[in-house]
C-alpha positions as CSV (number, residue, x, y, z in Angstrom):
1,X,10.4,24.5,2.9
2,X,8.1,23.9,5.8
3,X,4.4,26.1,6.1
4,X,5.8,26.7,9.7
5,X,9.8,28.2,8.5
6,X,7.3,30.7,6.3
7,X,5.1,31.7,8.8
8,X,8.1,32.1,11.3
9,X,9.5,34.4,9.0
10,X,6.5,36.2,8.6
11,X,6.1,36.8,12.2
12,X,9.8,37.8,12.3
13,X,9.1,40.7,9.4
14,X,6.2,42.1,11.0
15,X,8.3,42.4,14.2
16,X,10.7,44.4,12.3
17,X,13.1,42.1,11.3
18,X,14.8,43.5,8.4
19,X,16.8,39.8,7.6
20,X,13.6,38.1,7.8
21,X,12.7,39.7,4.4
22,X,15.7,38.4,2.9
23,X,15.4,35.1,4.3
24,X,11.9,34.9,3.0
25,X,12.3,36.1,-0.3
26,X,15.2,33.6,-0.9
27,X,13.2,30.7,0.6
28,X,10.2,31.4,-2.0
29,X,12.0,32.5,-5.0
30,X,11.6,30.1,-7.0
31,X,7.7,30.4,-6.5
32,X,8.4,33.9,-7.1
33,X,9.6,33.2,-10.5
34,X,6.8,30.7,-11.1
35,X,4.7,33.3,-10.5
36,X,6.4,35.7,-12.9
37,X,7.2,33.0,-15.6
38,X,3.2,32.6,-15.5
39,X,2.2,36.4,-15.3
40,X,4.7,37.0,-18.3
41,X,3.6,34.0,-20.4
42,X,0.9,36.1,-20.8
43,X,2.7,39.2,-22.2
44,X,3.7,39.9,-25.6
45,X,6.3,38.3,-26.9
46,X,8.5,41.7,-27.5
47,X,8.0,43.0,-23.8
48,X,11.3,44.5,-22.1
49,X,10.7,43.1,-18.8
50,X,11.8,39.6,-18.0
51,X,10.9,37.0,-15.5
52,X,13.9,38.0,-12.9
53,X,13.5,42.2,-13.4
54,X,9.4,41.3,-12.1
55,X,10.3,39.6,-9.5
56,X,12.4,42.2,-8.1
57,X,10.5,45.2,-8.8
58,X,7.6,43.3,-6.7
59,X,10.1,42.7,-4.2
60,X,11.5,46.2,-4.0
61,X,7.4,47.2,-3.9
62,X,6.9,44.5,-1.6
63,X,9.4,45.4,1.4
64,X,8.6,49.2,1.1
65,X,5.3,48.4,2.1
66,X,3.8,50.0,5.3
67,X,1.4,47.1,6.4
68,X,2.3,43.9,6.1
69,X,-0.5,42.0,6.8
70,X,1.0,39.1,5.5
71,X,-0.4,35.8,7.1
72,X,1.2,32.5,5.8
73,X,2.8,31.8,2.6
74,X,-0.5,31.1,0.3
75,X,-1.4,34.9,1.7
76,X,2.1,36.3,0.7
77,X,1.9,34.6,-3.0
78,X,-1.3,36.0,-3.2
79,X,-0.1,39.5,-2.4
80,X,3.4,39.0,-4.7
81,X,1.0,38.3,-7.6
82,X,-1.2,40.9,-7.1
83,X,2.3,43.5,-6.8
84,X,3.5,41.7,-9.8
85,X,0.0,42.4,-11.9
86,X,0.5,46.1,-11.0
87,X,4.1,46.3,-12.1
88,X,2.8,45.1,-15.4
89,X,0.1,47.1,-15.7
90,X,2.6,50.2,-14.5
91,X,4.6,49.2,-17.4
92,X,1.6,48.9,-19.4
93,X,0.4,52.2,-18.7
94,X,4.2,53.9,-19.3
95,X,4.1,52.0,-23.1
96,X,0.7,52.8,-23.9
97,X,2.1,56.6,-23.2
98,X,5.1,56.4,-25.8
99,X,3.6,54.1,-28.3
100,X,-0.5,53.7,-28.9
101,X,-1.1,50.0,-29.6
102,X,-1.2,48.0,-32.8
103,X,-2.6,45.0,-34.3
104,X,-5.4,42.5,-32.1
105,X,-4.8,39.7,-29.5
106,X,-7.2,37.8,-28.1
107,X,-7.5,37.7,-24.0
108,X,-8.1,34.0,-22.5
109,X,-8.5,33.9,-19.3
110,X,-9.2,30.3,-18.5
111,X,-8.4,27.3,-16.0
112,X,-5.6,26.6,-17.9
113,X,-4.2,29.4,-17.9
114,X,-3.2,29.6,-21.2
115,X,-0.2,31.6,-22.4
116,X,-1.4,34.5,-24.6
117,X,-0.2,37.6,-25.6
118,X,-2.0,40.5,-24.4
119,X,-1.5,44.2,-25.6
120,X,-0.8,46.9,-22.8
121,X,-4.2,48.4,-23.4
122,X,-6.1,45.0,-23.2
123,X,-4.0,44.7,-19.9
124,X,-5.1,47.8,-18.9
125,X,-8.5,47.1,-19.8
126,X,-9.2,43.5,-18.4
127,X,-7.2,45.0,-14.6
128,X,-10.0,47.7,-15.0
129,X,-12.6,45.0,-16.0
130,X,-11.4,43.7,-12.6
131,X,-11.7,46.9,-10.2
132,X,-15.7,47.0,-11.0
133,X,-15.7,43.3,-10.3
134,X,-14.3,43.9,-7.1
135,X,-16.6,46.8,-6.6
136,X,-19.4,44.3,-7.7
137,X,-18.8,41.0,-6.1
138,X,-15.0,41.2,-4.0
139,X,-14.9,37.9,-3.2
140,X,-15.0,36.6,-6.9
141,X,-12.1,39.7,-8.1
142,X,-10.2,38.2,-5.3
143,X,-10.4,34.5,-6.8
144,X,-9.6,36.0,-10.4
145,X,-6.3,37.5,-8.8
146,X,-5.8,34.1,-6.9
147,X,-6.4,31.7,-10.0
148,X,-5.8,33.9,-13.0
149,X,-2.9,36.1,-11.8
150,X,-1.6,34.1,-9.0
151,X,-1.7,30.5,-10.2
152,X,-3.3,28.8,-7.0
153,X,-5.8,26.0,-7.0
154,X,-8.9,25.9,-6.1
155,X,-8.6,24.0,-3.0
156,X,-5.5,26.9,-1.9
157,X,-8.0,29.3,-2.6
158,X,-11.1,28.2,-0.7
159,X,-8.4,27.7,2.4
160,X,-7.6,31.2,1.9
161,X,-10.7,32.6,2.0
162,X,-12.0,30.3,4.3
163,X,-15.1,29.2,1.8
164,X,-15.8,25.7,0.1
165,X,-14.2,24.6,-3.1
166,X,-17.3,24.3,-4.9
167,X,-18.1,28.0,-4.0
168,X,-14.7,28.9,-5.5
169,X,-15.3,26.8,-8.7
170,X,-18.7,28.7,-8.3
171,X,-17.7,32.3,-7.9
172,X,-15.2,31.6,-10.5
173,X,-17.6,30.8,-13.4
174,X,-19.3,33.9,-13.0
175,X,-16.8,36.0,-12.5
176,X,-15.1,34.7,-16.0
177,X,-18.6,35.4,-17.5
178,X,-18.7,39.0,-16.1
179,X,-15.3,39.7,-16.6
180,X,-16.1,38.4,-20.3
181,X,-19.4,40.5,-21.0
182,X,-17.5,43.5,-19.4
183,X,-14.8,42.9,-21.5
184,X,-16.5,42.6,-24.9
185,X,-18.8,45.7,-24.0
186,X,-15.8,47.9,-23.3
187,X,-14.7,46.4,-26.5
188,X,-17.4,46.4,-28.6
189,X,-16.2,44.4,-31.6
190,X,-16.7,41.7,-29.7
191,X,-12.9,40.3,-30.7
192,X,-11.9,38.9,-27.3
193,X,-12.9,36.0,-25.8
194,X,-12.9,35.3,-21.9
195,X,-12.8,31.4,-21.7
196,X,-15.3,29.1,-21.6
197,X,-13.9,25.7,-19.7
């Protein structure tokens, strides 16, 4: 797939091309389900959504957008990501309503992203953690969502927002250590631990 066949495809949605969407969405599924395999890995191991179901939801969320502002294909994995974080947190929200949670898991949230199991409330709480970042410091919320949620690299990151690597690797140091002291002082047992590579 060729940056230039997604950014045609782009251009063709945003004129109102209804079979561009399609077209798109087939051409990055498998990214799609990257994306999803990663966001899930970090889900508990009983949750009722799979892989496949996320990926449509964000899709069906995705297309009944009004503004699709939509720029090249980092930008649109970005967004996916993001529309995939809040269809887990949606589900989170609609557990957490049925069933109050049970038992501790520890939240990483690392380079690596490691694969952890997190609890619909600790999802909840570290996508909360996450809104006062943004209301904080925007740019460093918007390379958690890039690295953490949406799996891109550094160096895909500073091209998307058009800043140096080193300030990426910069702004995402502190915004673990925020999102980690925010995090334990919601807490307060101090049980979770936001990474520390």
């Amino acid at each position: 797939m060729s940056t230039g066949e997604v950014t045609d495809l782009i251009r063709a949605i945003q004129a109102g091309d209804k079979q561009s969407e399609h077209k798109l969405i087939c051409l990055l599924y498998p990214q799609l389900r990257r994306l999803a395999r990663q966001q899930m890995g970090r889900e508990r191991s009983d949750h009722t959504l799979q892989p496949t179901a996320l990926v449509h939801e964000a899709y069906l969320r995705l297309t009944r957008q009004r503004e699709r502002t939509w720029q090249c294909r980092t930008h649109f994995l970005t967004i996916a990501a993001h529309v995939m974080r809040q269809v887990l947190i949606d589900h989170a929200r609609a557990r957490l309503r049925q069933k109050r949670g049970a038992g501790e898991t520890t939240t990483y949230l690392d380079e690596r992203f490691a694969s952890v199991e997190l609890r619909p409330a600790e999802f909840i709480q570290l996508d909360e953690c996450l809104g006062r970042l943004s209301k904080v410091d925007s740019r460093q919320a918007q390379i958690v969502e890039m690295r953490f949620f949406g799996g891109l690299g550094v160096e895909e990151v500073a091209q998307q927002l058009g800043i140096s690597p080193k300030t990426v690797k910069r702004d995402w140091q502190v915004a673990r250590a925020w999102l980690h002291r925010e995090m334990r002082r919601v807490d307060g047992s101090g049980n979770r631990t936001m990474g520390t590579s």
